[in-house]
C-alpha positions in Angstrom: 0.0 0.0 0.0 1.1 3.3 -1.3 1.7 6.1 1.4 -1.4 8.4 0.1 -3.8 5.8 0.1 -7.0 5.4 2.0 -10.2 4.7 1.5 -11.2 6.9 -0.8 -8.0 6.8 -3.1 -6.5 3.5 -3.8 -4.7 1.5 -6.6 -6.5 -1.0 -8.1 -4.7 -3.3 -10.9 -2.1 -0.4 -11.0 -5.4 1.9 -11.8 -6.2 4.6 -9.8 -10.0 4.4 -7.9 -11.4 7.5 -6.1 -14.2 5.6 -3.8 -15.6 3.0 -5.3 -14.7 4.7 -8.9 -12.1 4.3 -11.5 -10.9 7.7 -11.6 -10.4 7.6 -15.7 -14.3 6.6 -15.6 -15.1 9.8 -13.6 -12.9 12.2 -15.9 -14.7 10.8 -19.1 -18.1 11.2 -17.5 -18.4 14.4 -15.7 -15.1 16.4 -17.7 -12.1 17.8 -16.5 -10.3 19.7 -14.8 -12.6 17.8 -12.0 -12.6 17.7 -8.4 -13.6 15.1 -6.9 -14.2 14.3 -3.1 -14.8 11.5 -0.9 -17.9 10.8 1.5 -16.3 8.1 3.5 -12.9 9.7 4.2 -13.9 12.7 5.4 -16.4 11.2 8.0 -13.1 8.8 8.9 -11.4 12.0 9.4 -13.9 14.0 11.7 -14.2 10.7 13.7 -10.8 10.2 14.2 -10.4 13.4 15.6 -13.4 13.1 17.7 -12.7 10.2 19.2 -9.1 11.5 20.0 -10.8 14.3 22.2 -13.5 12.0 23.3 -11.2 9.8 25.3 -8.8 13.3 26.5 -11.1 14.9 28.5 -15.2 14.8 29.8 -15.5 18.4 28.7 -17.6 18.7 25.6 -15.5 19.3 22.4 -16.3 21.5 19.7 -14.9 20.5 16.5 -15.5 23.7 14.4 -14.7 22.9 10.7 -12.8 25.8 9.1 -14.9 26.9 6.1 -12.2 28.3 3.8 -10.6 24.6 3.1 -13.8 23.8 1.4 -16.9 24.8 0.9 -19.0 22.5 -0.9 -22.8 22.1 0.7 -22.3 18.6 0.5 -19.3 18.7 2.2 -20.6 20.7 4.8 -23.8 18.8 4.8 -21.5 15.9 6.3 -20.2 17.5 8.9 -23.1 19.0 10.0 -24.6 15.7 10.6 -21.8 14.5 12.5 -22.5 17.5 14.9 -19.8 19.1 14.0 -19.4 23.5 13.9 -18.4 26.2 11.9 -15.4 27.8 12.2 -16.2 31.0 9.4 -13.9 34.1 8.6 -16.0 35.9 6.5 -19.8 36.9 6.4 -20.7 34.8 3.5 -19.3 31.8 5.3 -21.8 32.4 7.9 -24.8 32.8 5.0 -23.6 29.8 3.7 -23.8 27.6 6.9 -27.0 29.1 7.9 -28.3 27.9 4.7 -26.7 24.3 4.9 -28.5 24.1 7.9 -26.0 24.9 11.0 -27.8 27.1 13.4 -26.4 29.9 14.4 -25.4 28.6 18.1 -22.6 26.7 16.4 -21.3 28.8 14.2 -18.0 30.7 15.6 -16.9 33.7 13.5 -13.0 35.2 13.4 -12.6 37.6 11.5 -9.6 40.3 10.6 -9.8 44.0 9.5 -13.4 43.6 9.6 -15.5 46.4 8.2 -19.0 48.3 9.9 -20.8 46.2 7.3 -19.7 42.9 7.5 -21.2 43.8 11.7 -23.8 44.8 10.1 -24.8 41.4 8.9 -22.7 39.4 11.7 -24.8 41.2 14.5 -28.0 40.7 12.6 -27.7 36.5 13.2 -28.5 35.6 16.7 -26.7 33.1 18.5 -23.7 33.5 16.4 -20.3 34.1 18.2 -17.9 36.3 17.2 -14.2 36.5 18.0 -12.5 39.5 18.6 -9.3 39.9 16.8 -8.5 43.9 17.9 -9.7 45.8 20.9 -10.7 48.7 18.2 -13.4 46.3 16.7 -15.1 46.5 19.6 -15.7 50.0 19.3 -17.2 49.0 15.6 -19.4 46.9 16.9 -20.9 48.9 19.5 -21.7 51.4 17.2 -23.3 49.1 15.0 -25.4 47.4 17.5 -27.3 51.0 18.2 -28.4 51.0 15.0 -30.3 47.6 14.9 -33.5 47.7 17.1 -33.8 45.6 20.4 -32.0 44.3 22.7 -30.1 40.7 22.1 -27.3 39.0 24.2 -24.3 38.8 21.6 -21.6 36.7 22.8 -18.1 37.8 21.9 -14.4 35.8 22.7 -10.9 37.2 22.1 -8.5 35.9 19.6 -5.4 36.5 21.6 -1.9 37.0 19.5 0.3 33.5 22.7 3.5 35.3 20.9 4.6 32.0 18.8 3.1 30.6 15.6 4.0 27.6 13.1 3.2 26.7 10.1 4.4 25.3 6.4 5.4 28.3 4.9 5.9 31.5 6.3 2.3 33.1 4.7 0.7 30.9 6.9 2.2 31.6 10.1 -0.2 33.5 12.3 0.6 33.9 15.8 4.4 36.1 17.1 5.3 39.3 16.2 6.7 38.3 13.1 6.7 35.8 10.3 9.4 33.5 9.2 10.1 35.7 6.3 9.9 39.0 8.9 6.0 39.9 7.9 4.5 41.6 10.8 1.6 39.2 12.1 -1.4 40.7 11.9 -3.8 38.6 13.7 -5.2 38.7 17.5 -4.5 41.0 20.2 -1.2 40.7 21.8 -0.5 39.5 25.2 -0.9 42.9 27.5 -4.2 43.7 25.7 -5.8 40.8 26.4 -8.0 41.5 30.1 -8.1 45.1 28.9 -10.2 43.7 25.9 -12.4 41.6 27.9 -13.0 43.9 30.1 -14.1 46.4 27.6 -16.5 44.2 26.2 -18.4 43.8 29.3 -18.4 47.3 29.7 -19.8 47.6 26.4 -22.5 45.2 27.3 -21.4 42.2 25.1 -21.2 39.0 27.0 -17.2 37.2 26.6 -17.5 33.6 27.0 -14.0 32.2 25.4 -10.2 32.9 24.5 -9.2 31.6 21.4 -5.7 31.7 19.5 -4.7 30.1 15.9 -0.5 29.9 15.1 -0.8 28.7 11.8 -1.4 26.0 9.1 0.1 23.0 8.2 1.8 21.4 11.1 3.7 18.2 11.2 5.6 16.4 13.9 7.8 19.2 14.2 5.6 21.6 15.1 4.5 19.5 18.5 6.4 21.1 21.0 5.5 24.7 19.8 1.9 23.8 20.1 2.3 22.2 23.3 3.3 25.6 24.8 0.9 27.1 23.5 -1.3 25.6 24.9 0.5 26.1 28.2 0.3 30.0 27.4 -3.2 29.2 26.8 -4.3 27.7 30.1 -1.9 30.2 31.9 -3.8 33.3 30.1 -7.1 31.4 31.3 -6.2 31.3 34.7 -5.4 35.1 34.5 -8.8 36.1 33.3 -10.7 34.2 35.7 -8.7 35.8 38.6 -9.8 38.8 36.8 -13.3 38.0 37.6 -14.1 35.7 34.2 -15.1 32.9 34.2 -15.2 31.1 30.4 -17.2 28.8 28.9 -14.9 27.4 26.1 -11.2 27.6 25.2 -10.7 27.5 21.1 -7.2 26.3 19.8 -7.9 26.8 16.8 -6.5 24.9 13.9 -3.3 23.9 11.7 -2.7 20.2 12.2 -2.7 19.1 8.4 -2.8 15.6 6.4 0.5 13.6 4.8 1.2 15.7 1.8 4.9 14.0 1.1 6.3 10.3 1.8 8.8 12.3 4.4 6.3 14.4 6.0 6.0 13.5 10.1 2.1 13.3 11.3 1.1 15.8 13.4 0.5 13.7 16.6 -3.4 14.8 17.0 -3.9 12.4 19.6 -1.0 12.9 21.7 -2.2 16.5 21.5 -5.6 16.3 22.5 -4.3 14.3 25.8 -2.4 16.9 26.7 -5.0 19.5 26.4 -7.1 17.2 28.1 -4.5 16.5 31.2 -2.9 20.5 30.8 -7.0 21.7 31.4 -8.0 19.1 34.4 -4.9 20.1 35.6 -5.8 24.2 36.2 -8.9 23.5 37.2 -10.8 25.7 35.1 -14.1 26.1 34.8 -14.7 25.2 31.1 -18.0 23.6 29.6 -15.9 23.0 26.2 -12.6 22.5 24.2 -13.1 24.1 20.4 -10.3 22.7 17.8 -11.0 24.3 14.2 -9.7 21.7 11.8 -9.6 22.0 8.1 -7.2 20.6 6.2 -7.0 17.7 8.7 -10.6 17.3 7.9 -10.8 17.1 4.0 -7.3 17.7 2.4 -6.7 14.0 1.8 -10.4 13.2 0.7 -9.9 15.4 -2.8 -8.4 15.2 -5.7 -8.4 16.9 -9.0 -8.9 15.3 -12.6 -6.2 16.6 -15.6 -6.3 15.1 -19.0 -2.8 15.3 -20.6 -2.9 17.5 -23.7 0.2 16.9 -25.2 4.3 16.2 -23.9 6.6 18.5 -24.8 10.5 18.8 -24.2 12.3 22.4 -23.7 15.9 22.9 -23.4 16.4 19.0 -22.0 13.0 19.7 -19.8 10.4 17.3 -20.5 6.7 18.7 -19.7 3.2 16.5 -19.5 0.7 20.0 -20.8 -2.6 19.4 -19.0 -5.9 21.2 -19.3 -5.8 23.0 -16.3 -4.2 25.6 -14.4 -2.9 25.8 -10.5 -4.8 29.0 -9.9 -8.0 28.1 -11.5 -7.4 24.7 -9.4 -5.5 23.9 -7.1 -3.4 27.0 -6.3 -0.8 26.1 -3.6 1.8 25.1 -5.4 1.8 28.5 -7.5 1.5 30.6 -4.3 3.2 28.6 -1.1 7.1 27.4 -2.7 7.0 24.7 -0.1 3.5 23.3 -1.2 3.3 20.2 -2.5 1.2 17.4 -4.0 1.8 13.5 -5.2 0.1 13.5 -8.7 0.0 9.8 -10.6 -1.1 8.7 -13.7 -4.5 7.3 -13.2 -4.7 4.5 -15.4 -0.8 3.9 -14.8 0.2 4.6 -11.5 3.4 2.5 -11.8 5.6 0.6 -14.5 6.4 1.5 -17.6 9.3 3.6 -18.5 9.8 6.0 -16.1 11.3 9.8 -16.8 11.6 13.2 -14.6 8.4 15.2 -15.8 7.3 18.7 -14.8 3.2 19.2 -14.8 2.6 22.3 -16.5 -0.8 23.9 -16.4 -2.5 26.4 -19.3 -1.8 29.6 -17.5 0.2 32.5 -18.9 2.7 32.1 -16.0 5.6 30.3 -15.5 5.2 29.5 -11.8 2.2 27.4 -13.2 3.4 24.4 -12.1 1.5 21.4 -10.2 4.8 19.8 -9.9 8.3 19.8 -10.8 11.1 17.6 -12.3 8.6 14.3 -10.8 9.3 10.8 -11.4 6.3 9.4 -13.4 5.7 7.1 -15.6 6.1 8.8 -18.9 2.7 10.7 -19.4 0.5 9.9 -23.2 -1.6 12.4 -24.5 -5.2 11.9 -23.4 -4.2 10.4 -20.1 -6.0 11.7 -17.0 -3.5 12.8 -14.3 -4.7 13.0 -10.5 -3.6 15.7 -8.2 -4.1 14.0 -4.8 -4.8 15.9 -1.1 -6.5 18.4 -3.1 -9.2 18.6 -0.8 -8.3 21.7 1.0 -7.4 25.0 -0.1 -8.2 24.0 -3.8 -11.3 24.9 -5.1 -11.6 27.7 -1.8 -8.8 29.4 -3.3 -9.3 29.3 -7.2 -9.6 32.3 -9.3 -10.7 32.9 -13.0 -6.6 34.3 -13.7 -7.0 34.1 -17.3 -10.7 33.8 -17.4 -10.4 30.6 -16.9 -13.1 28.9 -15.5 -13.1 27.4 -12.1 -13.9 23.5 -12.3 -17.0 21.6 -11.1 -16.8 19.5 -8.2 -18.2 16.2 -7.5 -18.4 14.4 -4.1 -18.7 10.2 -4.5 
C-alpha cells in the first residue's frame, strides 16, 4: 500500500480508484479539470479526531470545521450531521452555513480588518459568536449594534496573538510578532491587551465567554512542542482572566494540524495533542464547559483530488513537460503561491511501471510559476491520459480564481 492511500483513493490493478470509482471513468463522465471528493474519508477524518478528544477529556468538544478549506454544501452537509461546527472568517461563510443548515449557536466567526458592514450582517444573526481579533473592533461593533432595534445577548471571545506561531510556509504563520520571512503578524491581540479587551467588552455590554488563539497552518511532527506551549500559554492566560473575575465557557485552539502531503512528512500527533490538552486543562482546574479545535485541512485535504487530461508532452531545453488542461490558480493553487507546497500527482490508469522519466506538470496559465509539480518521477505521461492531483481537498477549489478567465472546475463528491 502506497503512502497516500486510504479509503477513498487506492490503486486497483495499477489503476487509480477515487471511492468506489475508476478515476479515468469519472474524468470521461463528468469532464475535466474535475474535483472530486470522498464521502467516506472525510467522515473517517472527523471521527478520528473526535474520538481523539473524546477519550482526553469529559468536557464537551467542539470541533468547528474551518470553512475556507472547502466549501462545498455537501461537504458541509457531512459535517453537519456528524454535529460538528463552523469555524467562518467571512460573512458569506456564515450565510452559507445558515443555509446548509447549521444554526447559528454553532457557528463561531474570526474575523480580521473587519469592516461596519460585514457587523452589520454578523450582528444581525442571533446566536452566532464572534471572536475579537482587535480591541478597536469592539468599538465598531458597539456602534453598529445602536443601530439595529432591540435588545439581544451577543456573545463575543478574544483571539489572543500566545506570541509564537507555526506553520508550512511562512504566509501561513499567524501567531508572534513576526513571520518566518519577517512579515508583521497581523492577527489577534497581543498578550498585555488581552484582560483590557475583555473587560471592555463587558463594559460595552457584550457578554465574553472564550479565548481563542490560531498559530498557523500546516503542522507536522515538528511543530508539536510549539503547540504544546501554546497551549500552556493558553491555560496560563485562562487562569489570569478568571482571577480577573471571568469565568469562560470554552477555550478555542484553533487549527493547523494538516494531512501527509509528502512520503517524508511526520504526522502531526493529534492524539497525543488532544491528551495533553485534556490532562494540561483538568490540571488548572478551570471552569470550562468546552474544548473548540477548528480543523480544516486535517478534515478534508486528503479526501480530494483533482482530474487533468494530458494535452500533449513536450520537451524544452532538456525539460520534458506533461501539458494538461488546467491551471494551478484556477485549481488547485498552492503550489503556484506557497514554494514549499506540494502534491503527489499519478497517472490514473498507470500509476506504476512502464518507462519512467523526470516530468514537470505544466498547467494552461500564462505564468511560468504554473506548475503542479516539478522535475517528478512518473511514468512517462501519453496524450489523453487523465492525471490525478491528490490531497486536493483543502485550499483548492476555496482558493481558485478565473486568472485568465479561466473557468473554475465543477466539483463532485462520491
Amino acid at each position: 500500500m502506497r503512502w497516500w492511500e486510504n479509503e477513498f483513493v487506492r490503486v486497483e490493478g495499477n489503476r487509480l480508484r477515487l471511492g468506489r470509482r475508476w478515476a479515468e471513468d469519472l474524468a470521461r463522465k463528468h469532464g475535466t479539470p474535475l474535483y472530486v471528493y470522498g464521502a467516506e474519508r472525510i467522515l473517517t477524518n472527523g471521527r478520528r479526531l473526535a474520538r481523539a478528544f473524546a477519550a482526553a477529556t469529559s468536557l464537551e468538544t467542539r470541533l468547528a470545521y474551518a470553512m475556507k478549506a472547502n466549501a462545498h454544501p455537501a461537504v458541509l452537509a457531512l459535517i453537519r450531521e456528524e454535529g460538528g461546527w463552523i469555524d467562518a472568517v467571512s460573512p458569506m461563510e456564515v450565510v452559507r452555513a445558515l443555509a446548509t443548515g447549521f444554526p447559528a449557536g454553532r457557528v463561531i466567526f474570526t474575523g480580521t480588518s473587519v469592516s461596519a458592514a460585514d457587523f452589520e450582517a454578523l450582528l444581525a444573526v442571533e446566536g452566532l459568536t464572534i471572536n475579537i481579533d482587535a480591541v478597536e473592533q469592539l468599538d465598531i461593533m458597539r456602534a453598529v449594534l445602536r443601530r439595529i432595534p432591540g435588545r439581544r445577548r451577543i456573545r463575543v471571545a478574544v483571539r489572543w496573538n500566545p506570541g509564537l506561531g507555526c506553520g508550512f510556509n511562512p504566509k501561513v504563520i499567524t501567531a508572534g510578532a513576526r513571520s518566518a520571512d519577517g512579515t508583521p503578524v497581523k492577527f489577534g491581540i497581543e498578550e498585555g491587551r488581552v484582560i483590557a479587551a475583555f473587560r471592555k467588552a463587558r463594559e460595552y455590554g457584550f457578554t465574553p465567554v472564550g479565548l481563542h488563539q490560531h498559530l498557523g497552518s500546516g503542522w507536522v511532527k515538528a511543530d508539536y512542542p510549539a503547540a504544546l506551549e501554546s497551549v500552556d500559554r493558553m491555560i496560563a492566560k485562562a487562569r489570569e482572566l478568571a482571577e480577573a473575575g471571568f469565568e469562560l465557557e470554552f477555550l478555542d485552539f484553533g487549527g493547523g494540524f494538516g494531512p501527509r502531503y509528502r512520503r517524508e512528512d511526520g504526522l502531526f500527533p493529534v492524539e497525543a495533542y488532544a491528551r495533553a490538552i485534556g490532562r494540561k486543562v483538568k490540571e488548572a482546574g478551570l471552569s470550562l464547559r468546552a474544548l473548540v479545535v477548528e480543523p480544516g485541512k486535517f478534515w478534508v485535504a486528503d479526501a480530494g483530488a483533482l482530474l487533468l487530461r494530458v494535452e500533449y508532452v513536450k520537451t524544452n531545453y532538456g525539460h520534458l513537460f506533461a501539458c494538461v488542461n488546467g491551471g494551478t490558480f484556477n485549481t488547485v493553487p498552492r503550489p503556484a503561491v506557497y514554494a514549499h507546497a506540494r502534491h503527489e500527482i499519478v497517472n490514473a490508469g498507470r500509476v506504476a511501471g512502464g518507462p519512467r522519466k523526470r516530468v514537470t506538470i505544466a498547467g494552461h496559465l500564462c505564468e511560468t510559476g504554473d506548475v503542479f509539480g516539478k522535475d517528478l518521477l512518473l511514468s512517462v505521461p501519453r496524450p489523453g491520459d487523465t492525471l490525478a492531483i491528490l490531497q486536493a481537498g483543502a485550499y483548492g477549489r476555496s482558493m481558485a480564481s478565473t486568472f485568465n478567465l479561466r473557468p473554475i472546475p465543477d466539483e463532485i463528491i462520491v
